[in-house]
N, C-alpha and C positions, 0 to 999 in steps of 0.2 A: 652319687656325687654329681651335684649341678656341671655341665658346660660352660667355659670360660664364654667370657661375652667376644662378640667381634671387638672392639677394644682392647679387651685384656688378649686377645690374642697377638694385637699389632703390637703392643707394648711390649707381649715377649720375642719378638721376634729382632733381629739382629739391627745395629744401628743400621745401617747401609738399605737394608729394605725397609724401615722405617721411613725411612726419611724419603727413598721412592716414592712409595704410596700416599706420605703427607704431599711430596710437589706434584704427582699427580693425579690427587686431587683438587689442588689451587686450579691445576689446567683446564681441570675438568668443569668448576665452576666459571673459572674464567673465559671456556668456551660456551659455557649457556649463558650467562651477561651477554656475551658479545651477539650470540644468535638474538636471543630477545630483544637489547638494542638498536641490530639489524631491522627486525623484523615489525620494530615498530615507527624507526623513523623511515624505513620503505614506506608502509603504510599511511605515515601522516604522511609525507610528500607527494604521495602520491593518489591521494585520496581527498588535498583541499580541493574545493569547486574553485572553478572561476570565476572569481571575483568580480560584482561590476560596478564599476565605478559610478559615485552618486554629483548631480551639477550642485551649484550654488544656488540659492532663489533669484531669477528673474533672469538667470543666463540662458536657459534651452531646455533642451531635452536631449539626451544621452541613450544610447543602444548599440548593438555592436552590426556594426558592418557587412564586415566580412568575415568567414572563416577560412584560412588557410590551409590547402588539401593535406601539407605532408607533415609528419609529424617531429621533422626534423626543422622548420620554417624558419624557425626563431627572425622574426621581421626586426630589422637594426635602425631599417630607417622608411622614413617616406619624404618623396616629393612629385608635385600636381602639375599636371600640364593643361596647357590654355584650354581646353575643353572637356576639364574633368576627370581625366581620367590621373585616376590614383597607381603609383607607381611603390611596391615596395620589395623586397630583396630579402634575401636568406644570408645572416651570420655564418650558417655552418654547409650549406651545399654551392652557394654562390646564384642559385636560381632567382631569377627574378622576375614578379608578376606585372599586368597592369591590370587595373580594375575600375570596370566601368562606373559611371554613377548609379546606374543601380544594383551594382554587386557581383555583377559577370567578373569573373574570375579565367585568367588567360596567361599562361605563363609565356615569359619571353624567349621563342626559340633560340635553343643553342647557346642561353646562358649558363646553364647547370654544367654544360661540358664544359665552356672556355674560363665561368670563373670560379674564385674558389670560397673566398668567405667576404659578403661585401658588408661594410659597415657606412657606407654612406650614397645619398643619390642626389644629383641635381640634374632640373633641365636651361639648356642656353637662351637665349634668344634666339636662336634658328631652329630650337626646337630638339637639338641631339637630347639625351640624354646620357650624362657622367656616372659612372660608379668607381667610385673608391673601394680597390679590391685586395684585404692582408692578403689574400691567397690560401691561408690558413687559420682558424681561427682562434689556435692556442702558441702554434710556433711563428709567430707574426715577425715575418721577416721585410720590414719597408712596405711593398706593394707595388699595384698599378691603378693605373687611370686609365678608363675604359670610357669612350663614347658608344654609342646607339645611336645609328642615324633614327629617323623617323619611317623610314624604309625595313626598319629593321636590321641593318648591318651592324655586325659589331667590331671597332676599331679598338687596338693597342696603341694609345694614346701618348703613355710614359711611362717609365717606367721608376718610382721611389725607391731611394735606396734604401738601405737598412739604416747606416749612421753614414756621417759625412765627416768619417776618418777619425772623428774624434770622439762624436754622440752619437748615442743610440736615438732614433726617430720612433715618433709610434703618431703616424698620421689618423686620422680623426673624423673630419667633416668637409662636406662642401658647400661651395657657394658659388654662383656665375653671374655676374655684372650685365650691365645691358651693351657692354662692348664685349663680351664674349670671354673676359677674362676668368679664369676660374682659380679661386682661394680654396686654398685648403688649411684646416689647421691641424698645429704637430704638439701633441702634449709635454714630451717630455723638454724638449727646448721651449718651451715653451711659445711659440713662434706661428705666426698665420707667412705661408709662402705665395705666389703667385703665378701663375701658369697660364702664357700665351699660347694659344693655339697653333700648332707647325712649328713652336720650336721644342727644345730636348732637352732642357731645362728648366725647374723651378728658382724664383728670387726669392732672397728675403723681402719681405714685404712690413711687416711689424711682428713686434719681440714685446710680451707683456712685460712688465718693467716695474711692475708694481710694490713697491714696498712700503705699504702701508698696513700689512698684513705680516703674520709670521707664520701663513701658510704657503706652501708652495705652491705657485701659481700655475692653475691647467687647464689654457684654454681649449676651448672643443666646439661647442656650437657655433654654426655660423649662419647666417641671411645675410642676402642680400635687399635692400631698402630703397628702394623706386623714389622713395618720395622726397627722401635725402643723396639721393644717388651713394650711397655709402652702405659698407659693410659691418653687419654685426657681429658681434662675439660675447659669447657667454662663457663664462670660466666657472667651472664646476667647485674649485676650491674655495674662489675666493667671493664665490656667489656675485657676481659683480657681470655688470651688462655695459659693452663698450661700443662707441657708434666710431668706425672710422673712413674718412671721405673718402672714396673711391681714386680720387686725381688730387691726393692729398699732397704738396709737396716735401711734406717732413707729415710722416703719418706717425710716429714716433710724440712728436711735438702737438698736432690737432687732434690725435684720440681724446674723446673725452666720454668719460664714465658717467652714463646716464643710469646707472642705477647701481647701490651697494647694499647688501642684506647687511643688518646690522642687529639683528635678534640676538637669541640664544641659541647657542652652537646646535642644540636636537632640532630647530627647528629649521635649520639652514635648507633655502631649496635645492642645493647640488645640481645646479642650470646642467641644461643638456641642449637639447634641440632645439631652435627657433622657427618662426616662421613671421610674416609681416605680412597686414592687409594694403591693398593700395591706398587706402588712405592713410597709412602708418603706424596703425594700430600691432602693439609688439604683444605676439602672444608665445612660451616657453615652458617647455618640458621641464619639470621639476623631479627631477630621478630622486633626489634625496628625500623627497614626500609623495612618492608616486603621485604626483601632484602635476596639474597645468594649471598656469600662473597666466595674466595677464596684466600688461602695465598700464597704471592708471594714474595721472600726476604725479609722475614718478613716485609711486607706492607701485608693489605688486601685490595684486590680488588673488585668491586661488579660487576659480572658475569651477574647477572639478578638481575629484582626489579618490582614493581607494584602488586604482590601476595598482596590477600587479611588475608594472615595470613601465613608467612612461618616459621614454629616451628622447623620442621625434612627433612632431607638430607638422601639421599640412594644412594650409588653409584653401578653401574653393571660394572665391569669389562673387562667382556666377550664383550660386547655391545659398550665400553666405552658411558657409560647414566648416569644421573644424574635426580633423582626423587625426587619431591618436593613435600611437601602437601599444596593444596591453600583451606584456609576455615577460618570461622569468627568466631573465637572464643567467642564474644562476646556476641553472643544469647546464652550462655548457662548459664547465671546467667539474671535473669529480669533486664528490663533496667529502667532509671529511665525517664519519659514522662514528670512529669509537679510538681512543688514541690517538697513533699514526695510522690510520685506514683509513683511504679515502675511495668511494667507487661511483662510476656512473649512478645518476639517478634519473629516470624517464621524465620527463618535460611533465607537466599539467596543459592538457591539450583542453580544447584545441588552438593553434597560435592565433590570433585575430587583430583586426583593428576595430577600436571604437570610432563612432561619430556625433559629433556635439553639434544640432541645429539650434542654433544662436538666437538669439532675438534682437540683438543688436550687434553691430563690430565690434 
């Protein structure tokens, strides 16, 4: 007499353990899916090359910089001081480097301990240099504003609240005027504030107001404009680029929108970073096309494209350069793998800045 098959043996076996054995089995398949899907979107994350970004014809030539030592860097921002030296900052440890023009690499004492997660940097006219600091870079609670003398000191400037009793804040960017005042912008109010030096509070300053759009309006970038004496703002949402005068009396009322993306929706640049040459040539971080944009009779044009995260814009003068930051934002919240699983993924190192030698403004 032939032996029943594995089958005919689960079949004869009582409902209760049947039905065991069929769920776990499900489990059992469903824990090999899951390892496999693990095991292969680890792999592709972590196995693209870094990308490098290609220019337009007749803009420059493109290569990367710097590399940044640690492998937590993730750079948020940059901004240049009168003699070159490039300034950029750590999202996730609050460290903050300078870097010379030719690539010397120096972190800034005693930044990594006192801050925590910076996402934005300016320098004043006297030379300090600001960091906008969440303090955290996922539980973003308000923040502070951090000076750096030039000496190397670093001051507890202000301190941002979280909301202002009613809203929730999610401050953003800076900017410093050539009388030293410093604009920050807050997304979810959508709101750019204003901050005098030695005092202990921010103003409103202007409130995007825009309803010409049916998207939510969020400003974020900012420069400052020498040649207009006024401040810029780029809004991420509503792709739109705003000049407002500095000693405006109603800045509310003289904002005026010198540029609105008007394409189609995939190809919107999701404005980020700004930066302005002294002659007033406006050049912009295009997050939504890993793209830098420059304006050109009021058209924008894209310069370079292919970065794997271009947030911020630094321009050198002296140099005529143009410095980007290329890095994946997206490791730094868990991602999600398979269902509801979400788990760290290791960055694509190493974090760097590109630099764009120009051939004209």
């Amino acid at each position: 007499m032939s032996q029943p098959s594995t089958i005919e043996r689960i079949q004869a076996m009582p409902g209760p353990a049947r039905v065991a054995i069929y769920i776990g089995g499900l489990l059992l398949v469903l824990v090999v899916v899951l390892a496999v899907t693990l095991f292969v979107f680890i792999a592709t994350a972590t196995n693209q090359p870094r990308t490098q970004a290609a220019v337009a014809p007749d803009v420059g030539a493109i290569s990367e910089f710097a590399k940044l030592p640690d492998d937590d860097a993730y750079p948020s921002t940059l901004a240049i001081a009168d003699d070159g030296t490039l300034y950029t900052a750590s999202y996730k440890t609050g460290a903050i480097w300078a870097i010379t023009p030719d690539g010397t690499i120096r972190e800034v004492p005693n930044t990594r301990e006192r801050l925590g997660a910076v996402i934005a940097l300016a320098i004043g006219p006297d030379g300090n240099l600001y960091a906008l600091d969440h303090t955290d870079p996922i539980a973003i609670q308000g923040g502070i504003l951090w000076h750096i003398t030039p000496d190397g000191d670093i001051h507890h400037s202000l301190v941002l609240a979280e909301t202002d009793q009613t809203n929730v804040r999610f401050f953003d960017d800076l900017a410093v005027d050539s009388d030293g005042h410093v604009f920050i912008s807050e997304r979810v109010q959508d709101a750019i504030w204003r901050w005098e030096p030695s005092t202990n509070d921010i103003d409103l300053w202007w409130r995007e107001l825009d309803d010409s759009s049916d998207m939510v309006p969020s400003p974020g970038g900012l420069a400052y404009d020498a040649t207009t004496n006024s401040v810029l703002v780029a809004d991420a949402t509503l792709n739109t680029i705003t000049r407002i005068p500095t000693h405006a009396e109603s800045t509310q009322s003289e904002a005026e929108v010198i540029y609105r993306f008007s394409g189609a929706k995939q190809a919107a640049p999701g404005f980020d970073g700004l930066a302005v040459t002294p002659t007033g040539t406006i050049y912009a971080a295009a997050l939504g096309q890993n793209a830098v944009m420059r304006l050109d009779g009021g058209e924008m044009v894209t310069i370079a494209q292919g970065f794997r995260g271009s947030s911020a814009v630094a321009y050198d003068p002296q140099r005529n350069l143009l410095y980007v930051n290329n890095w994946d934002q997206s490791y730094l919240q868990p991602q999600n793998v398979f269902l509801f699983l979400y788990m760290d993924i290791p960055p694509r190192l190493p974090f760097g800045i590109d630099r764009i030698e120009l051939t004209t403004q």
